[in-house]
TORNUVEX-656123 format. One record per residue (C-alpha): residue in three letters; x, y, z. Coordinates in steps of 0.1 Angstrom, whole numbers, plus 5000, padded with zeros to 4 digits. Layout:
REM residues N
AlaXYZ ...
REM end
This chain:
REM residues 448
Unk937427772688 Unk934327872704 Unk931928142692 Unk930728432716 Unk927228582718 Unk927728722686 Unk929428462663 Unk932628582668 Unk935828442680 Unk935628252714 Unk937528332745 Unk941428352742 Unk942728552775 Unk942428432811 Unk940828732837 Unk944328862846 Unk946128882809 Unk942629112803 Unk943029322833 Unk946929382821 Unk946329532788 Unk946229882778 Unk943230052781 Unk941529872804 Unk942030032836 Unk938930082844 Unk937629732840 Unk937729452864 Unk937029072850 Unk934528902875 Unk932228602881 Unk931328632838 Unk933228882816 Unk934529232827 Unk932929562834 Unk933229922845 Unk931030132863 Unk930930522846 Unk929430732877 Unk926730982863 Unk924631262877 Unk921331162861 Unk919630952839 Unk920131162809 Unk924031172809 Unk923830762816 Unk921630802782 Unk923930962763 Unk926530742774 Unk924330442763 Unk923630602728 Unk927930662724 Unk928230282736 Unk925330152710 Unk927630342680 Unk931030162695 Unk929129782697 Unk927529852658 Unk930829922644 Unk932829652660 Unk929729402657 Unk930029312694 Unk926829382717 Unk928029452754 Unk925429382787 Unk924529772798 Unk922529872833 Unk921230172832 Unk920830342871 Unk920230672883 Unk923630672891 Unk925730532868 Unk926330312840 Unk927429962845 Unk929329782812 Unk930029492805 Unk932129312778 Unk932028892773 Unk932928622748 Unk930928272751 Unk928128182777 Unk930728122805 Unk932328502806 Unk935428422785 Unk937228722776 Unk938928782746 Unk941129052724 Unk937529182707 Unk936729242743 Unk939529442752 Unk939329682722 Unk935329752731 Unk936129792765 Unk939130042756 Unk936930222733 Unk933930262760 Unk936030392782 Unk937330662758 Unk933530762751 Unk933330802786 Unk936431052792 Unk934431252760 Unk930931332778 Unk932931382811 Unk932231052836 Unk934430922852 Unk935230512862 Unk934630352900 Unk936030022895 Unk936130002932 Unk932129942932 Unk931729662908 Unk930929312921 Unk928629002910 Unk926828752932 Unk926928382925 Unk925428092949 Unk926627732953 Unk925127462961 Unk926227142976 Unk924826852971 Unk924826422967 Unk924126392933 Unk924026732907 Unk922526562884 Unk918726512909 Unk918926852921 Unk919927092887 Unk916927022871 Unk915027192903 Unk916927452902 Unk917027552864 Unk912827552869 Unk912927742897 Unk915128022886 Unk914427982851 Unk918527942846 Unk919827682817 Unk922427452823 Unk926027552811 Unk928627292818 Unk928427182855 Unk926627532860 Unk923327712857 Unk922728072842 Unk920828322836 Unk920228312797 Unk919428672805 Unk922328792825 Unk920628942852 Unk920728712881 Unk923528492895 Unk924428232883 Unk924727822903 Unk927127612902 Unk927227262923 Unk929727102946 Unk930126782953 Unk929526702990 Unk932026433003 Unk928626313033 Unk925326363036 Unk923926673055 Unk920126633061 Unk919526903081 Unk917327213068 Unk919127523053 Unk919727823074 Unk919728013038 Unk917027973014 Unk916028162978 Unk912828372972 Unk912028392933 Unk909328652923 Unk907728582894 Unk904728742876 Unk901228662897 Unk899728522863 Unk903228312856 Unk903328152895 Unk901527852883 Unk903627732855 Unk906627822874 Unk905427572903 Unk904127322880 Unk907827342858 Unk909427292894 Unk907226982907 Unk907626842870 Unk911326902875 Unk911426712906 Unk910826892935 Unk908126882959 Unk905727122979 Unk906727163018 Unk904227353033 Unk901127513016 Unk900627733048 Unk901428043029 Unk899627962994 Unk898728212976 Unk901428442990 Unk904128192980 Unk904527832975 Unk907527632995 Unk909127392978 Unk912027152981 Unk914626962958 Unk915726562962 Unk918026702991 Unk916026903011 Unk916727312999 Unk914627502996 Unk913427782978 Unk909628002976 Unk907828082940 Unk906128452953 Unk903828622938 Unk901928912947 Unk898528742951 Unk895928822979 Unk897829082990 Unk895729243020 Unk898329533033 Unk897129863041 Unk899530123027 Unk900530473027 Unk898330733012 Unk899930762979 Unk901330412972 Unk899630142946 Unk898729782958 Unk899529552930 Unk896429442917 Unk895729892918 Unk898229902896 Unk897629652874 Unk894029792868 Unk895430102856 Unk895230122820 Unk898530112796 Unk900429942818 Unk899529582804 Unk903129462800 Unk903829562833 Unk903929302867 Unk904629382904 Unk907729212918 Unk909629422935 Unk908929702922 Unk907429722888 Unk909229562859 Unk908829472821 Unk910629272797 Unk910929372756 Unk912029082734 Unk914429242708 Unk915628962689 Unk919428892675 Unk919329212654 Unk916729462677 Unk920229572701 Unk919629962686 Unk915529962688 Unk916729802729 Unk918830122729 Unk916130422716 Unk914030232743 Unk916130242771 Unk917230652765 Unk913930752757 Unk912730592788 Unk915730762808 Unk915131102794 Unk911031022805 Unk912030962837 Unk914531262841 Unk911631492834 Unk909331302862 Unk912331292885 Unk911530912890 Unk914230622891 Unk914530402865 Unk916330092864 Unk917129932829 Unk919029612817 Unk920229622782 Unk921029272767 Unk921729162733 Unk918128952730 Unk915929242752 Unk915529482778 Unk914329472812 Unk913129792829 Unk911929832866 Unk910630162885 Unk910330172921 Unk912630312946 Unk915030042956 Unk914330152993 Unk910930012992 Unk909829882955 Unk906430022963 Unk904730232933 Unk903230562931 Unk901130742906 Unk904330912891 Unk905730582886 Unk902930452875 Unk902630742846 Unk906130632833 Unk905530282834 Unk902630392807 Unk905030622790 Unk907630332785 Unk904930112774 Unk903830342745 Unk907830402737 Unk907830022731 Unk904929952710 Unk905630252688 Unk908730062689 Unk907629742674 Unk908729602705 Unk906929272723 Unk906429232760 Unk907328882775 Unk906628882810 Unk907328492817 Unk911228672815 Unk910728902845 Unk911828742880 Unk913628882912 Unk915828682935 Unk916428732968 Unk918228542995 Unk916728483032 Unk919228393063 Unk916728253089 Unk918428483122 Unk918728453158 Unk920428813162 Unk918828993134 Unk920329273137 Unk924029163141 Unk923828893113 Unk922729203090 Unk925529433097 Unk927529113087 Unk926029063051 Unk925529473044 Unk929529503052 Unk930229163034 Unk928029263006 Unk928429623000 Unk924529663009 Unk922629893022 Unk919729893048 Unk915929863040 Unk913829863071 Unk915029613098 Unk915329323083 Unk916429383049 Unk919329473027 Unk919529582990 Unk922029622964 Unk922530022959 Unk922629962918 Unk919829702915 Unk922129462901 Unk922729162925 Unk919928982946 Unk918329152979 Unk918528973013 Unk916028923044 Unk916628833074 Unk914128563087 Unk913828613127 Unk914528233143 Unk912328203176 Unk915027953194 Unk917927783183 Unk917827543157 Unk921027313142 Unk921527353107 Unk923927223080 Unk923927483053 Unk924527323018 Unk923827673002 Unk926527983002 Unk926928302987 Unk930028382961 Unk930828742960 Unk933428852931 Unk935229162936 Unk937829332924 Unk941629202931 Unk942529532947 Unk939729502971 Unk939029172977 Unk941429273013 Unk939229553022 Unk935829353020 Unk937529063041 Unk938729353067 Unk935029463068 Unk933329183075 Unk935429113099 Unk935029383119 Unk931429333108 Unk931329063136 Unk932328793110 Unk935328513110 Unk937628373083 Unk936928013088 Unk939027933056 Unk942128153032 Unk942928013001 Unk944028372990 Unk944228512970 Unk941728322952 Unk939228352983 Unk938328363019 Unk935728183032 Unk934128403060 Unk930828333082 Unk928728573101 Unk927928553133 Unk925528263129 Unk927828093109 Unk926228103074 Unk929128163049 Unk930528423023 Unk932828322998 Unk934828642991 Unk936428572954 Unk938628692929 Unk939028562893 Unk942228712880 Unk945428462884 Unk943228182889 Unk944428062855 Unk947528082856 Unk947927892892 Unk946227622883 Unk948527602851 Unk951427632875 Unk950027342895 
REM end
């Protein structure tokens, strides 16, 4: 039997026997595992859900993934590296959502989603490797994750004939402007190859054996003139105490906690909350079992101000009175870029597909921080494309109809049902959504 995250015993129900079982109404299994989002008014009442949901893991020796928003407070429970489930799982998740009926919040199961890509290509086994540097993913299986659980997760189809031409749909990893240099080097070393140095040292293009792409950024000779009020990255990082801090989007550091440090990633993460409640300034946490990643900035913009700025040195003091260690080669943002004809239809597409929301006019963003942000590239003319790169979006069963029906009327077209497993739907340009549900997958494919 297979051992989860903890040691424990490995995976034992499929997505829709966990979904089934008593307690668990307000959790939905997805792309990895199952979780429930508790809607909060503040940061403080997230915290003191957080603190109720530390006691619950200690006692049944079984560390849930916890994001921390302004909002709310997104749970999840998992057995094994691939998001088995199991019966440990369902008595956490039961007794979360009991803690949660006790300080008064209540579930939105309707919200909750996760963001995978595939890729297709000739031959995995050239391209993976690229991919793992780039993203700074490990291989699991035929698949590629996050050993963090923050970002999504690859997995690789086999194409049946070549497709040379370029992408319509490439990746844009932000990494730390004093880690860009290993990441490019791990990539090149990995197989891949530079494209273009046109826009060096704003970001590096690069390509696998097959031709997709994807851009290492880093906020390096950056020459913008901004508002009165807002930080340029290298400002900020000349500010002192903010050392373990880096600029992605937004501002974001990484605590190593180690195997046991789950309670000292807890005291962190609600004393930051609490600090940020009294500023009245967003913060954005990921709890994990091995460390905790925290990010201010609005997700509207990501720009910093001096009140962020005085809580990033705030959190940083929390953690080294901690005993905690920064490990900045962890941070990293994704975000996918649609190269556009119609910018501004092809983006009402992916915010209804998605369940985003607008930044400016050519971007979109995930309201809780949670899945990768999207820009919209403007294409000056025409150009044929064969996209080998597509997005997986897993929602709930229950409203896996109701995204379809949006996107849709979002100007998109179902170009393929295999419901209720997934639709297949492409924007008006053609670059494709898998909309995708996990629960009763098992079971058909036992039934043949």
């Amino acid at each position: 039997m297979a051992e989860d995250s903890t040691g424990g015993p490995g995976p034992e129900l499929t997505a829709a026997q966990f979904e089934a079982a008593d307690g668990t109404g307000d959790w939905r299994a997805l792309a990895r595992g199952a979780s429930a989002l508790f809607r909060t008014g503040s940061l403080g009442e997230g915290a003191v859900l957080l603190e109720r949901v530390a006691v619950l893991a200690d006692a049944a020796d079984h560390r849930p993934d916890v994001d921390l928003r302004p909002g709310g407070v997104v749970v999840r429970v998992t057995s094994g590296d691939g998001g088995g489930l199991g019966p440990r799982d369902v008595a956490l998740a039961r007794e979360i959502s009991g803690a949660a009926v006790d300080v008064g919040l209540s579930a939105d199961p309707a919200a909750l989603q996760e963001v995978e890509l595939t890729i297709d290509a000739e031959d995995r086994e050239r391209v993976m490797p690229f991919w793992g540097a780039v993203l700074g993913h490990r291989r699991t299986g035929e698949d590629l994750v996050d050993p963090h659980r923050r970002w999504p997760g690859v997995w690789f189809q086999q194409l049946d004939s070549p497709r040379p031409l370029r992408n319509r749909l490439h990746l844009d990893v932000f990494v730390p402007h004093d880690e860009r240099q290993a990441r490019v080097d791990a990539v090149l070393a990995a197989g891949g190859r530079v494209t273009t140095e046109e826009f060096v040292p704003h970001w590096w293009t690069l390509a696998d054996a097959e031709g997709n792409e994807a851009d290492v950024v880093a906020w390096e000779g950056f020459d913008e003139d901004l508002p009165v009020g807002l930080l340029a990255p290298d400002e900020f990082r000349a500010l002192d105490g903010v050392e373990d801090w880096r600029v992605l989007q937004g501002a974001a550091a990484h605590y190593v906690t180690g195997p046991g440090g789950f309670d000292a990633g807890v005291d962190l993460v609600a004393r930051a909350a609490r600090a940020a409640e009294e500023l009245g300034v967003p913060l954005f946490a990921d709890l994990r079992r091995g460390g905790v990643t925290l990010r201010v900035g609005p997700p509207e913009d990501g720009w910093i101000d001096l009140d962020r700025a005085e809580l990033a040195r705030g959190v940083q003091a929390v953690a080294r009175d901690l005993g905690l260690r920064a490990e900045p080669a962890v941070l990293r943002d994704v975000q996918l870029t649609l190269d556009a004809l119609d910018v501004g239809a092809v983006q009402r597409f992916w915010a209804a597909a998605l369940g985003y929301a607008l930044r400016e006019e050519t971007d979109l963003y995930d309201p809780l921080l949670r899945g990768p942000s999207v820009f919209l590239q403007p294409l000056a003319e025409p150009r044929e494309q064969r996209n080998r790169i597509h997005v997986d979006l897993f929602v709930p069963a229950d409203q896996a109809d109701a995204r379809v029906a949006a996107a849709v009327a979002a100007g998109g077209r179902v170009v393929r049902d295999e419901a209720p497993a997934w639709r297949t739907v492409a924007d008006p340009e053609g670059n494709e959504v898998d909309i995708a549900v996990l629960p009763g997958r098992a079971e058909a494919r036992a039934s043949g």
